[in-house]
C-alpha positions in Angstrom: 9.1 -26.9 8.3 6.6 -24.0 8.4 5.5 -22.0 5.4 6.8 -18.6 5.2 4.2 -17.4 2.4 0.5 -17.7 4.0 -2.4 -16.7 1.9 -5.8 -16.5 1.2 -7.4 -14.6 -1.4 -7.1 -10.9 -0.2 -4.3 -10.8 1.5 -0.5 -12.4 1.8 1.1 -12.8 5.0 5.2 -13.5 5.0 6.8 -15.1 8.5 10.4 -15.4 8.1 10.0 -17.9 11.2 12.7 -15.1 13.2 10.3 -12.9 14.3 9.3 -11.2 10.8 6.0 -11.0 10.3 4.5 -8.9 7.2 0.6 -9.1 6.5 -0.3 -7.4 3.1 -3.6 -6.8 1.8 -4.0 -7.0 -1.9 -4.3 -3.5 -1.9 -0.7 -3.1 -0.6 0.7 -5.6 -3.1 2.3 -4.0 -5.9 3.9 -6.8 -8.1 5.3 -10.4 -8.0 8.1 -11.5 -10.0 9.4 -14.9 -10.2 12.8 -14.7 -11.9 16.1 -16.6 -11.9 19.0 -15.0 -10.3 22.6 -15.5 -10.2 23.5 -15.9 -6.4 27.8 -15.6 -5.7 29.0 -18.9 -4.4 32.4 -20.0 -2.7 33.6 -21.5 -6.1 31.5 -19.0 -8.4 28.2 -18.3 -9.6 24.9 -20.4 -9.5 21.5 -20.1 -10.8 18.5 -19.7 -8.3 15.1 -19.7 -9.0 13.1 -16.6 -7.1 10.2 -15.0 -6.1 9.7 -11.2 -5.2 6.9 -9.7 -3.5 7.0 -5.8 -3.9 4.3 -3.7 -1.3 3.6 -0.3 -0.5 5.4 0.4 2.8 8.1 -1.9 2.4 11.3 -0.7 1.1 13.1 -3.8 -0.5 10.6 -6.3 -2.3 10.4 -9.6 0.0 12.6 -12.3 -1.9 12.6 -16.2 -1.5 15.1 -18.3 -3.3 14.5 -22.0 -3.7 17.6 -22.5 -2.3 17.0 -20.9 0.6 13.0 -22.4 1.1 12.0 -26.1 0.5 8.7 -24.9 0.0 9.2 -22.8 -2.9 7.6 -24.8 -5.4 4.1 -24.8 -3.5 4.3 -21.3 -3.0 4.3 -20.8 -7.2 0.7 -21.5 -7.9 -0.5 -20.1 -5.3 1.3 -16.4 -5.8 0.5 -16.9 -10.1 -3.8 -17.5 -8.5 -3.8 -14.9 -6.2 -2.1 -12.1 -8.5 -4.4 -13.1 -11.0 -7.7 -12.9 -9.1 -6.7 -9.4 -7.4 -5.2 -8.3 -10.5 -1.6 -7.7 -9.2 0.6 -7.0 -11.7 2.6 -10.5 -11.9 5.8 -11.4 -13.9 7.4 -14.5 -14.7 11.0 -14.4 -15.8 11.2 -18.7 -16.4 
């Protein structure tokens, strides 16, 4: 399994592995949120666990789910160091 968050520490690069590819600077970063979300199921509602990267020139905030990603607990850290050493404005809804 391939990550879909790459990073070092100016810049974030998201590869949805279908042909996807968005590189942004930390300049162009405006705000990561992780939060939990409700997600509609067959047989009602569940809780997820999410992370949203918002950037100028995008027009929806990239979101991965933990549902969705088995990486998604390597990619915490990583987005909480890098939003705190470019000073992106980060928000954690846990």
């Amino acid at each position: 399994m391939q990550d879909k968050i790459i990073m070092d520490s100016k810049e974030i690069v998201y590869d949805d592995g279908k042909g996807m590819v968005v590189n942004m600077p930390a300049s162009r970063v405006t705000g990561i949120v992780f939060a939990t979300k409700e997600k509609k199921r067959l047989f009602g509602k569940k809780r997820v666990r999410s992370i949203e990267i918002g950037a100028i020139g995008l027009s929806n905030p990239l979101v991965i789910t933990e549902d969705t990603d088995p990486l998604f607990e390597k990619y915490l850290p990583k987005l909480r160091e890098f939003a705190q050493k470019n000073n992106v404005k980060f928000t954690d809804f846990e």
